[in-house]
N, C-alpha and C positions, 0 to 999 in steps of 0.2 A: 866899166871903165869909160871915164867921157871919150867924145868924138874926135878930143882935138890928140889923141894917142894915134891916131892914125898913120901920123909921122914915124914911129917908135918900129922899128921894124917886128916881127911875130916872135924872132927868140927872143926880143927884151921884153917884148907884152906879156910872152908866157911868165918871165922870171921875177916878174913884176907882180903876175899875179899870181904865183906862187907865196912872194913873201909876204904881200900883203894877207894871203889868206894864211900864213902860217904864224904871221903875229894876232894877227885876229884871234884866232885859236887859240895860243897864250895867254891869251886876255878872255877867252870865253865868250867871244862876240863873232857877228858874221863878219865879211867882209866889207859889208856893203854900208856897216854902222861907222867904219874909218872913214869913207866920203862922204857918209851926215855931216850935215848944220850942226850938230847937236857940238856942247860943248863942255859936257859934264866933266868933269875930272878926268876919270875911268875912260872915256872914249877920249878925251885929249891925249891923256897919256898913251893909248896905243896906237893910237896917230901919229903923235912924234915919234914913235917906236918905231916904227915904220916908214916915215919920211928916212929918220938916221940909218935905217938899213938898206933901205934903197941908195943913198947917198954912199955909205960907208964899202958894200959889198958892189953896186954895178955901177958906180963912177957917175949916178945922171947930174945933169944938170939941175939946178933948184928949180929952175922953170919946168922944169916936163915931171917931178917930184908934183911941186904945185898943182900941174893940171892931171896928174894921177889919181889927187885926191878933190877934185873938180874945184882949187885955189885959183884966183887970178892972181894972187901976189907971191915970188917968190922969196922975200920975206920971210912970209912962214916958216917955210922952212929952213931959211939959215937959225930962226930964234929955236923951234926945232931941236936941231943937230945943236946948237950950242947948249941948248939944255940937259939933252940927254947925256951929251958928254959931258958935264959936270955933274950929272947926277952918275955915271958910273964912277967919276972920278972920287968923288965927296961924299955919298950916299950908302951909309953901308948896309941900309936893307936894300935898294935897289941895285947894285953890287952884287950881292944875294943873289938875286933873281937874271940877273942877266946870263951868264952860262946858260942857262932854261932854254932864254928866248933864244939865244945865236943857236946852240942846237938844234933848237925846235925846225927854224928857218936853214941850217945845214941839211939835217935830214929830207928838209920840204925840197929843199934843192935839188939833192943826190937822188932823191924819187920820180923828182920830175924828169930828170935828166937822164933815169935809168929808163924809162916809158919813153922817153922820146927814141931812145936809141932799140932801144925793142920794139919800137913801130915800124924806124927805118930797118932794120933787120929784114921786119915781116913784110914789106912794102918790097924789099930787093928780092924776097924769095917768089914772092906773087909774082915778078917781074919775066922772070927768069922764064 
């Protein structure tokens, strides 16, 4: 994740990179292929896939979106989010596949979220 997340406090950095790594996975790529240059179809599309779920599920701004995926314009991803939501809307193979992705990125959530709470757990008992 670039440098300029620094602002982002640690629980939106983890849930950030949670989704990012669980649409990655969706798509059969790492995570690190979504902040490529590269601009093939296949890695566009799971980039915007990913801009819209970060926008749609943790409310960010387009700007800190953009620099999540080391963008300077936040642009990107308004065009983005307006794509993919017309492609849920109008697409009926990618319609198809969408419950996949939001699951996939539910699940990645609730995992992460169940280990962060079973650390503080383990964290409160070490304490004690």
């Amino acid at each position: 994740m670039p440098a300029e997340l620094v602002n982002l406090s640690a629980d939106l950095r983890l849930r950030v990179a949670v989704i990012v790594e669980a649409v990655a996975s969706c798509y059969k790529m790492r995570p690190s292929d979504l902040s490529s240059r590269t601009r093939s179809a296949r890695v566009s599309e799971a980039r915007h896939v990913a801009m819209y779920v970060l926008r749609d599920q943790l409310q960010m701004s387009c700007v800190d979106i953009a620099r999540v995926f080391g963008r300077k314009d936040h642009c990107t991803v308004l065009y983005a989010c307006k794509k993919i939501h017309a492609w849920i809307v109008g697409d009926a193979q990618f319609r198809a596949q969408w419950p996949r992705i939001v699951k996939s990125v539910i699940a990645a959530r609730m995992a992460a979220e169940n280990g962060l709470r079973l650390r503080m757990t383990v964290d409160e008992k070490g304490e004690k």
